[in-house]
Residue, then its C-alpha position, 0 to 999 in steps of 0.5 A: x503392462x496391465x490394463x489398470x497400469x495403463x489407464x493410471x497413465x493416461x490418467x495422470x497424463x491427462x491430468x498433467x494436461x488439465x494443470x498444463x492448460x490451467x496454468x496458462x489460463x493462470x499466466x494469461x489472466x495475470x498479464x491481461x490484468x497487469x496491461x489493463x493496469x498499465x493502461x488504466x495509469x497511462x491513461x487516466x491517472x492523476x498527477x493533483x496532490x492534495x491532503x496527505x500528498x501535499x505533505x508528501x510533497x513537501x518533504x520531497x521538497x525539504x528533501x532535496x532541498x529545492x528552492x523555492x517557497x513551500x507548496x502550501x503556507x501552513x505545513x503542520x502535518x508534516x512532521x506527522x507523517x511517516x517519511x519512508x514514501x518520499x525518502x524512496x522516492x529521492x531514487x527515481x528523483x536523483x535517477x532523473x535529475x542525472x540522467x533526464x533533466x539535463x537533457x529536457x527543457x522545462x516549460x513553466x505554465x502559468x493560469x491565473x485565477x485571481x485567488x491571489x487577489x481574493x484570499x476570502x475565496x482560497x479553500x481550506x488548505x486540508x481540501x485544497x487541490x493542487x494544481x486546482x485543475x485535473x492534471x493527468x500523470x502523463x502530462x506532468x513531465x518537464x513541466x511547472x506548475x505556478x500556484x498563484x495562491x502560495x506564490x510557488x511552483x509545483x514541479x515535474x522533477x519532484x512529483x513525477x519521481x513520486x508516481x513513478x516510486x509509487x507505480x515501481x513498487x505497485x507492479x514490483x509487489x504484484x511480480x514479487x507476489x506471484x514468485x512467493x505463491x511460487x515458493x510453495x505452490x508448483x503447479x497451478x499457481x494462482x497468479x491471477x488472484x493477486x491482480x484480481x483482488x488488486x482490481x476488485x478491490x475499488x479503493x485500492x483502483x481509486x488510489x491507483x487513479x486518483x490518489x497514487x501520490x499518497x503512501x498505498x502503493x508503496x506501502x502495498x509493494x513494500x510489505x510484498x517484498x516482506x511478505x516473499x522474504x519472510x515465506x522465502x526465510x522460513x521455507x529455507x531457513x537461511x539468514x539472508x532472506x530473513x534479514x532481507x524480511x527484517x529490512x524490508x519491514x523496517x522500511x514497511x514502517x517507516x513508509x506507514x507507522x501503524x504498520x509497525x503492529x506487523x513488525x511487532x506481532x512477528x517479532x513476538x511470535x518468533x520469540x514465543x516459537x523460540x525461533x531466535x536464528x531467525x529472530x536475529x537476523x529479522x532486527x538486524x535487517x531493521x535496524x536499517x530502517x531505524x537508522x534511516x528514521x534517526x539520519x532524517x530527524x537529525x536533517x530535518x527537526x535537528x533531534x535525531x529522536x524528534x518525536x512528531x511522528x508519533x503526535x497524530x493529533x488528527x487521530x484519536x484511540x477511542x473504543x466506539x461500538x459505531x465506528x467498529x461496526x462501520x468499518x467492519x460490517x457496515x454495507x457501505x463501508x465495511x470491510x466485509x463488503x468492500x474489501x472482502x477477497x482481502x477479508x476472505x484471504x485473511x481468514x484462510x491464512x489460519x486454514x494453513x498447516x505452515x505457523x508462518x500462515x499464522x504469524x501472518x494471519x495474526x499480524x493481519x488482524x493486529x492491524x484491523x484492529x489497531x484501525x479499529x480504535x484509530x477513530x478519526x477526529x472528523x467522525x466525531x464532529x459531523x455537522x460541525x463545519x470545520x476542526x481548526x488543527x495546528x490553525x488549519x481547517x479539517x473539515x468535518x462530515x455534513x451528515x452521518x452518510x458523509x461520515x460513513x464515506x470517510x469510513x470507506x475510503x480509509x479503513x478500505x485504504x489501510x488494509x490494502x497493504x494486507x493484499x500479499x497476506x490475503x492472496x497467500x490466504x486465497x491460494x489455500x482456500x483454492x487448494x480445497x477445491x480439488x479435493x472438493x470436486x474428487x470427493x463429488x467425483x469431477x476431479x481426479x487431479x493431483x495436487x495444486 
């Protein structure tokens, strides 16, 4: 064997050695951030429903049908929200109704505080915190709640399968995220990068601690587990992965309705690359989750095409120039600066050779820009108190700084269920810094 035959051997095994050592780095940083999650929940989550969760908390109520009087009198967003979160959350519910509940004695915990007496002193019911007192997720378990303002009770049995759906789907999408880097990507994976954007991202934390009774974090698992599919499906081209992509964004949709710009952008690009094998089995696959839709419109409205969930009378489409520019280039509340590994990843989907990186890449932006236009009624009346909506007050922004906040919190709060799109994103950009470092000559490495 010759001197250069040699020297490629020990360059290629040290070589294998530098990836063997990275990808450990790799695994070790992705299970260090999933324990820091853990704890983070275990620790410090909250178990409080307010706004959007109330409503959510209400059709878990309509749902199973528990008795009782509703949690809040006026329930006018209801029929506005997409039902898909607390219908998946009706597993955990009826998993613990079996199996835990018989079991447990549950305590009833009433604190008075004289609100029931004084009406006059009752916040608005958008901004009302039940319980009105921080509770903490691990607290909450075989315990009710009395509000003494509704004369009702918030119950362990239908909160607790809420923020167990909600945390099942986040770690489930962070799992299932990995294993789509690793349908393609061997070698040096990139698992660290999908809890890294996780926990860069601030908002998305702030719905993991405070707000995780909202619909985000199953949002963000269910279009994980599309994401793997619709990779898995394309990659393979076998149908069952491909109607199990076209369940999982069927169920995508029905958890957030606006998401439905997706499904539709992938539906049409798979038309237009006359991809119809795959196209078939992909509205197969929905047509579940349209199924599902019609069966909750007929229990709950009666009409099986009740179309309250399509009214949003608390959102308008409006193009304005301003709320644009807040939510993409604003320093403090922009996409760009508050979410930008997300923004980044979005625009390295585009840097891949593979069309499903582009259909991806696509969907994505379709759903910016639908957020961009979807102006919320409360920016458009800042310093005016309060909106009465279907008689309940929405409060208004006191000053442009405040408007700006709510910019923030929810265009930041929308796109995290971009996060499996971003990551395939990140991972390709990744992929051009071996070559980068070959060229300046620090690198002799192999693919990545």
């Amino acid at each position: 064997m010759g001197r250069n035959s040699v020297k490629r051997l020990v360059r290629v095994e040290k070589t294998s050695q530098t990836i063997t050592v990275f990808r450990i780095i790799d695994y070790l940083a992705f299970a260090a951030l999933m324990i820091f999650l853990v704890v983070i929940i275990l620790s410090s989550s909250m178990a409080n429903i307010q706004t959007d969760s109330i409503d959510y908390y209400a059709i878990m109520q309509k749902l199973t049908q528990n008795g009782g009087n509703p949690i809040v009198r006026n329930l006018h967003f209801v029929e506005q929200r997409s039902p898909g979160f607390p219908i998946l959350s009706l597993i955990p519910y009826h998993i613990t109704s079996l199996l835990i509940e018989p079991l447990v004695q549950t305590e009833e915990v009433v604190t008075p505080t004289g609100l029931a007496q004084n009406p006059h002193l009752q916040p608005p019911t958008e901004r009302i915190l039940i319980p009105s007192e921080p509770l903490l997720f691990k607290d909450i378990f075989y315990k009710n709640f009395y509000i003494e303002t509704q004369d009702s009770w918030f119950e362990w049995k239908i909160i607790a399968p809420m923020l167990l759906a909600s945390y099942t789907f986040l770690f489930v999408g962070l799992i299932v995220t990995v294993k789509t880097l690793g349908l393609r990507y061997k070698s040096i994976l990139g698992a660290s990068l999908v809890t890294l954007l996780v926990i860069t991202s601030s908002v998305f934390m702030h719905n993991i601690v405070a707000t995780p009774a909202y619909a985000t974090l199953t949002a963000f698992g269910i279009n994980c587990l599309f994401t793997y599919f619709f990779v898995k499906g394309c990659l393979s081209d076998r149908s069952a992965p491909q109607f199990m992509s076209g369940l999982f964004v069927g169920l995508l949709v029905l958890t957030r309705l606006e998401t439905v710009v997706i499904a539709a952008v992938v539906l049409v690009l798979l038309v237009a690359l006359r991809e119809f094998g795959f196209l078939k089995n992909y509205f197969l696959g929905s047509l579940l989750a349209a199924a599902i839709l019609l069966f909750y419109n007929f229990s709950q409205f009666g009409n099986p095409f009740h179309l309250g969930i399509l009214t949003g009378d608390i959102n308008l489409i409006s193009f304005d120039l301003g709320y644009i520019y807040a939510n993409l280039f604003h320093p403090q509340s922009g996409i760009l600066f508050w979410s930008t590994l997300v923004s980044l990843g979005i625009t390295g989907l585009f840097l891949d050779e593979n069309r499903y990186m582009k259909i991806l890449g696509f969907s994505a932006l379709a759903l910016i820009a639908l957020f961009l236009v979807r102006v919320p009624v409360m920016y458009n009346c800042v310093g005016e108190g309060a909106r009465i909506i279907g008689g309940l007050p929405v409060m208004c922004p006191d000053n442009m700084a405040d408007a700006i906040m709510l910019v923030r919190s929810d265009v930041n709060r929308y796109i995290t269920v971009l996060i499996p799109f971003s990551v395939l994103g990140l991972r390709v950009i990744i992929s051009f810094v071996p070559e980068l470092l070959s060229r300046s000559g620090l690198w002799r490495g192999g693919a990545t």
